[in-house]
C-alpha positions in Angstrom: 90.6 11.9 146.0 89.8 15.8 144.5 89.6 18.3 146.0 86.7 20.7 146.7 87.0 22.6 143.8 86.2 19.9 141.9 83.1 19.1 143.8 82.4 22.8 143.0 82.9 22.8 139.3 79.9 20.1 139.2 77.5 22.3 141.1 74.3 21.5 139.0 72.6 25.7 139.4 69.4 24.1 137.6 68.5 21.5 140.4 69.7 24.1 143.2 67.1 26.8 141.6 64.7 24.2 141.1 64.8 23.8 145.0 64.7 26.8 146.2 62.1 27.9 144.1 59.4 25.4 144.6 59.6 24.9 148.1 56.3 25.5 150.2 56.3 25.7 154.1 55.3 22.2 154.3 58.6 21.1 152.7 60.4 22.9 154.6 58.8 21.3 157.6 59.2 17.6 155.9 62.9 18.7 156.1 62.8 20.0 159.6 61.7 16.8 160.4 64.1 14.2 158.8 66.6 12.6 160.8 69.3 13.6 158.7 69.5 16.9 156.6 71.2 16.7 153.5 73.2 18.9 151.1 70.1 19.6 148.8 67.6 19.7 151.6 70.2 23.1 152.4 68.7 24.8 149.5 65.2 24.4 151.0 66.3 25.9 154.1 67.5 28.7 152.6 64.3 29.2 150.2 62.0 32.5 150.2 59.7 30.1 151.7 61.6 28.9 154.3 61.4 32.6 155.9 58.3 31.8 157.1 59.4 29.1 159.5 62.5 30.5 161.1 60.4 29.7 164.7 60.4 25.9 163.4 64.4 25.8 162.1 65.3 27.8 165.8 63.9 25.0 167.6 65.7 22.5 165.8 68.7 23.9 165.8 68.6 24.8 169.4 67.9 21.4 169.9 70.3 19.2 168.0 73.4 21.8 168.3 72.5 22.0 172.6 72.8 17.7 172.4 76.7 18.4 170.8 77.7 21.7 172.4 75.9 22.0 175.5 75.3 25.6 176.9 79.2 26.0 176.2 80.8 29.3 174.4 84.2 29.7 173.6 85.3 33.5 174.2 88.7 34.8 171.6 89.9 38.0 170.5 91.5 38.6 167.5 95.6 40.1 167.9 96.2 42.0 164.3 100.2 41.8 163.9 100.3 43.8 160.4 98.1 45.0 157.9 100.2 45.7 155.0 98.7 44.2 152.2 99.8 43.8 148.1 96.7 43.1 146.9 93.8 45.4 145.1 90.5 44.3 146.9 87.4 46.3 145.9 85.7 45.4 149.5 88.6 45.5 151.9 90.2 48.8 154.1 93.8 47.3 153.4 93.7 47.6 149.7 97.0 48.2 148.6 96.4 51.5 147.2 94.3 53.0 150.6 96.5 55.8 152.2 96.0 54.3 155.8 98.5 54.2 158.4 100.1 51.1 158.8 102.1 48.9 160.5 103.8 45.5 161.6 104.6 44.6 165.4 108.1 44.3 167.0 108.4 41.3 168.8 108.4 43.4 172.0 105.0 45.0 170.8 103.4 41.3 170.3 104.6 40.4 173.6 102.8 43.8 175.0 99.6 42.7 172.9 100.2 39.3 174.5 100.3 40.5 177.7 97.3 42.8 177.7 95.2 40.3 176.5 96.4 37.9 178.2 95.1 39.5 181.4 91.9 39.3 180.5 91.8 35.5 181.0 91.5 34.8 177.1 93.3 31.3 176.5 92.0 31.6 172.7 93.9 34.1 170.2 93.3 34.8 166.2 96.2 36.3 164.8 95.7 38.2 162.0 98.2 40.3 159.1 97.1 41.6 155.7 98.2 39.4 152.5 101.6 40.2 152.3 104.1 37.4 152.5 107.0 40.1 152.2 106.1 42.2 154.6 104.8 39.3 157.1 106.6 36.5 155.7 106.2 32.6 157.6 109.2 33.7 159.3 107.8 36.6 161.2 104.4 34.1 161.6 106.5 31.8 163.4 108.9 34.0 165.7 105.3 35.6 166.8 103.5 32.3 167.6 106.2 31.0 170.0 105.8 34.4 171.7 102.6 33.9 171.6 102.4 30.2 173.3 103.7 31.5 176.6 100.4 33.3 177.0 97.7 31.2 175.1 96.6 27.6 175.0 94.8 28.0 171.3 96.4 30.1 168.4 94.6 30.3 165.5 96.1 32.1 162.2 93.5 34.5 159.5 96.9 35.3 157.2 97.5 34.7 153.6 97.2 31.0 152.5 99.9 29.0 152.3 101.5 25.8 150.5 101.3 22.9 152.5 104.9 23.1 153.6 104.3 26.7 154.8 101.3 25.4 157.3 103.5 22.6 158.7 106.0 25.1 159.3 103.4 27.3 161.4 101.3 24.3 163.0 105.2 23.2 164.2 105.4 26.6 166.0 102.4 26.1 168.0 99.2 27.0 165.6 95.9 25.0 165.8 93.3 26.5 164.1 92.9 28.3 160.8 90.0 30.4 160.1 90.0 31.2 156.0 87.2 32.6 154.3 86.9 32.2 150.2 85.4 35.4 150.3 82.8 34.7 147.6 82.5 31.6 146.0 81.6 32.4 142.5 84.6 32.5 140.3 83.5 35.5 138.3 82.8 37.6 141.1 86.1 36.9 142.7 87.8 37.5 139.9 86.2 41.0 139.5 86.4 41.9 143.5 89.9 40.8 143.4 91.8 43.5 141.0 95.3 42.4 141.5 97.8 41.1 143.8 98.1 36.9 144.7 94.7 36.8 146.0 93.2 36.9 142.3 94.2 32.8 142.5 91.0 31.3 143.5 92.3 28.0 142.8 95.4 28.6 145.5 92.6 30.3 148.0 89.8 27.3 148.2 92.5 24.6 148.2 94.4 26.3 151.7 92.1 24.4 154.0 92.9 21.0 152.7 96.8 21.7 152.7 96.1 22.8 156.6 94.4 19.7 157.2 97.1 17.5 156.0 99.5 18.7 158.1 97.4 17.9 160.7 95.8 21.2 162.1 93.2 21.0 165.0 90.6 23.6 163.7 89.5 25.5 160.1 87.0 28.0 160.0 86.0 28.5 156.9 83.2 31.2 155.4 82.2 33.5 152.6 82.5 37.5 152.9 78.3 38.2 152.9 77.4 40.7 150.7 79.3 40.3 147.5 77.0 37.7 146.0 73.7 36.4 146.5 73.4 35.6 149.9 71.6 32.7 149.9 73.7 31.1 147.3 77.1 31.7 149.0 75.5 29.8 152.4 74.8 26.8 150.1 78.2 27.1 149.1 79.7 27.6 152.2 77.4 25.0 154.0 78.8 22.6 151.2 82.5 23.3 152.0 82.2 22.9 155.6 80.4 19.4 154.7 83.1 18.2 152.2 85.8 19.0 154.8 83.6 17.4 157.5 83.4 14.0 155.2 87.1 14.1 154.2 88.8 15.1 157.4 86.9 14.1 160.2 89.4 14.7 162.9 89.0 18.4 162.3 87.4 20.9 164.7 85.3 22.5 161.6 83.3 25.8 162.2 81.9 28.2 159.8 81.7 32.3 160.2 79.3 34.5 159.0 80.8 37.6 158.4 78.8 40.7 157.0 80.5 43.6 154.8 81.0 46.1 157.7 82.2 50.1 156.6 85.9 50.8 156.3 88.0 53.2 154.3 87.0 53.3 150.8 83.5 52.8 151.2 82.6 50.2 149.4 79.1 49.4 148.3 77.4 46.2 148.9 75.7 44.9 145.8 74.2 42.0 147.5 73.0 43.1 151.3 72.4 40.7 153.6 69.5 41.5 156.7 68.9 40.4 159.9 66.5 38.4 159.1 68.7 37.1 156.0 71.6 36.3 158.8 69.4 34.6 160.7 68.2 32.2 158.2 71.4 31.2 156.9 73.0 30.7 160.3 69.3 28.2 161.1 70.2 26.5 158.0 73.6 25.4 158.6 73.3 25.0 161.9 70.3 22.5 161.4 72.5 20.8 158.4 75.4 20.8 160.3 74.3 20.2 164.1 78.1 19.5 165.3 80.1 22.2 163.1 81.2 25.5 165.0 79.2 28.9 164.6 81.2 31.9 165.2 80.3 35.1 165.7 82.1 38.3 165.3 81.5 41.7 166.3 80.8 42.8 162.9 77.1 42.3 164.4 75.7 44.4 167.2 75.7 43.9 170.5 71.9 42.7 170.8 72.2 41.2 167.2 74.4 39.0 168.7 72.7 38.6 172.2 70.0 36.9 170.4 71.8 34.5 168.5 73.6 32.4 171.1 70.8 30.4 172.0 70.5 29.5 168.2 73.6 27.8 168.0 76.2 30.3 168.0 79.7 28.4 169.8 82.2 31.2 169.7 82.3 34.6 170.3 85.1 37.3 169.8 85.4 40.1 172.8 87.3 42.7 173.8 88.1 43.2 170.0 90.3 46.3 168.5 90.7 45.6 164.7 93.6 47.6 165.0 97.8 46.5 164.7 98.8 47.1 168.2 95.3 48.0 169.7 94.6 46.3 172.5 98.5 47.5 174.2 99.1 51.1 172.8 96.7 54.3 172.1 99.0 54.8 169.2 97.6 52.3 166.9 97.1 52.0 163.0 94.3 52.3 161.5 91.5 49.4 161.9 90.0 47.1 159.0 86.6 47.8 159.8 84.4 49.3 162.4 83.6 47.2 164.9 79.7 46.8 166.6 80.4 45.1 169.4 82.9 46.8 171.7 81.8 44.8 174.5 85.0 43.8 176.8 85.8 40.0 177.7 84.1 40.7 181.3 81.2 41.8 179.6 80.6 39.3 177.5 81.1 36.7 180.4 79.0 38.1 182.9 75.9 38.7 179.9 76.6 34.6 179.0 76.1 33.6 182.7 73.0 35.9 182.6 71.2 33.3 180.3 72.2 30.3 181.5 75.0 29.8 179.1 78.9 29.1 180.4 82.0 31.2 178.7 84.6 29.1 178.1 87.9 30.5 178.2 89.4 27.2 177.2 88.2 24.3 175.7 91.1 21.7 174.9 94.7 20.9 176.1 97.6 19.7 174.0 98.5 15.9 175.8 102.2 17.0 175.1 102.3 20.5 176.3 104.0 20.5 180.0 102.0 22.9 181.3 98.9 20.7 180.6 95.8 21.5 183.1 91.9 20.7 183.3 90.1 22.7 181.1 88.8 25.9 182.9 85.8 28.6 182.4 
């Protein structure tokens, strides 16, 4: 079998324009109301057109992702370990060549970060370094998950990708999940956005949730960075990948995120921005394309932003989040990788989910192996 990259080499742009730009409202509602939504019935959702029923695409969403997640949200927080980075990324605050203070953990700091948030209850952790194998090599990955696994029940990884050796290495040490994002799916645009450093291999990039899943990892979350192309293409694109990986692996956990360009240091400017009502529809599309895939939301959005989406199908949500190495244990921390909207805490966001009927899950699976196995708890 290929891979996705070769599904995305025969992308057919004519029949995907033709779609999006002769849709009315009453094919969008023919759509809305087919048992089974398909890959081009995605570019429909995401027409100019569809904007005018975003009520009808809420309700169907709501519906169809209630009947696989229930009124369920997992709760995580995101633990930044380093964020030295070699690579030359027009959009990103770690760009090799920013003048910001950084840093990488001692294994006594991670067990502090560990700690602290562990306190909170959190059983779900994102561990996070810039794209720098030297400074951060698998190595240091791996010494910091089994630290890591005396606190938390689900460790996912948002690192540099690696080579299918690499991931069995790090899925041996305890990680479950990857969360990956292509950044932006058009070659040309990555290729431009990218400067220099390893990141410029596109090929390498795309191909790192495959290699993940045939090691055998639990979860990918994958995603584009909104903003650096035309939004509605790069949730087509995104949708698509998420359904490839859904076809070929379907003993994965898939979700997709949908992160906005937020401001960090060196002020980069968005050439393709992305609304609220622009988020809005391209979550409603996916979600109603791909009722049982995960919707994550950061705290890139605001607090209300946020509020409002959960009933449309949102499953995860980060809290307590400090985008800073060694920020959620010392007031000494490096600089963050973008400004955060949300700074809602984990007891917060728990008590404003059990406000609308809706249950924070601090942990949602147990591994049949692990020892210290126990029901899953809220």
């Amino acid at each position: 079998m290929g891979t996705f990259l070769s599904e995305l080499q025969r992308f057919d742009e004519i029949q995907y324009k033709n779609a999006l730009g002769t849709a009315t409202m009453d094919t969008v509602k023919q759509v809305l109301n087919k048992r089974v939504i398909e890959l081009e019935d995605v570019a429909v959702l995401l027409s100019p057109a569809a904007d005018q029923c975003l009520e009808e695409m809420a309700m169907r969403a709501h519906v169809k992702r209630t009947q696989h997640f229930g009124k369920a949200v997992v709760l995580y927080t995101p633990l930044y370990l380093a964020n030295h980075c070699v690579n030359g990324c027009t959009y990103c605050g770690y760009n090799v060549h920013h003048k910001i203070n950084r840093h990488i953990l001692s294994t006594d700091e991670i067990e502090k970060e560990a700690q602290a948030i562990s306190a909170t209850g959190l059983k779900h952790i994102l561990v996070l370094t810039g794209e720098s194998a030297h400074h951060t090599p698998v190595s240091y990955i791996v010494d910091a998950v089994r630290i890591l696994k005396k606190y938390f029940e689900s460790i996912s990884i948002e690192i540099y990708p690696l080579t299918q050796e690499e991931y069995n290495q790090v899925i041996e040490a305890g990680v479950d999940g990857l969360t990956i994002y292509q950044e932006v799916y058009e070659p040309s645009i990555y290729d431009m956005v990218h400067v220099s450093g390893p990141k410029k291999d596109y090929e390498f990039r795309i191909n790192a949730p495959e290699r993940a899943a045939k090691e055998g990892i639990r979860s990918v979350n994958v995603g584009a960075l909104l903003g650096l192309d035309d939004w509605r293409l790069e949730a087509f694109k995104t949708a698509w990948h998420a359904a490839y990986l859904q076809k070929k692996y379907p003993e994965l956990e898939l979700a997709v995120s949908l992160p906005r360009i937020r401001p960090h240091v060196g002020g980069f400017q968005v050439d393709h921005p992305v609304d609220d009502r622009a988020f809005v529809q391209i979550m409603l599309a996916i979600g109603c394309f791909l009722p049982s895939v995960g919707l994550t939301l950061s705290t890139r959005e605001k607090a209300e932003f946020r509020n409002n989406l959960v009933p449309l199908g949102a499953t995860k949500l980060s809290a307590g989040v400090s985008t800073a190495v060694g920020g959620h244990s010392s007031e000494d921390a490096s600089d963050a990788q973008f400004e955060i909207s949300d700074t809602r805490s984990v007891e917060e966001m728990q008590s404003f989910l059990l406000s609308i009927g809706y249950q924070p899950v601090f942990k949602d699976w147990f591994d049949m192996n692990d020892s210290r196995m126990e029901k899953p708890t809220c």
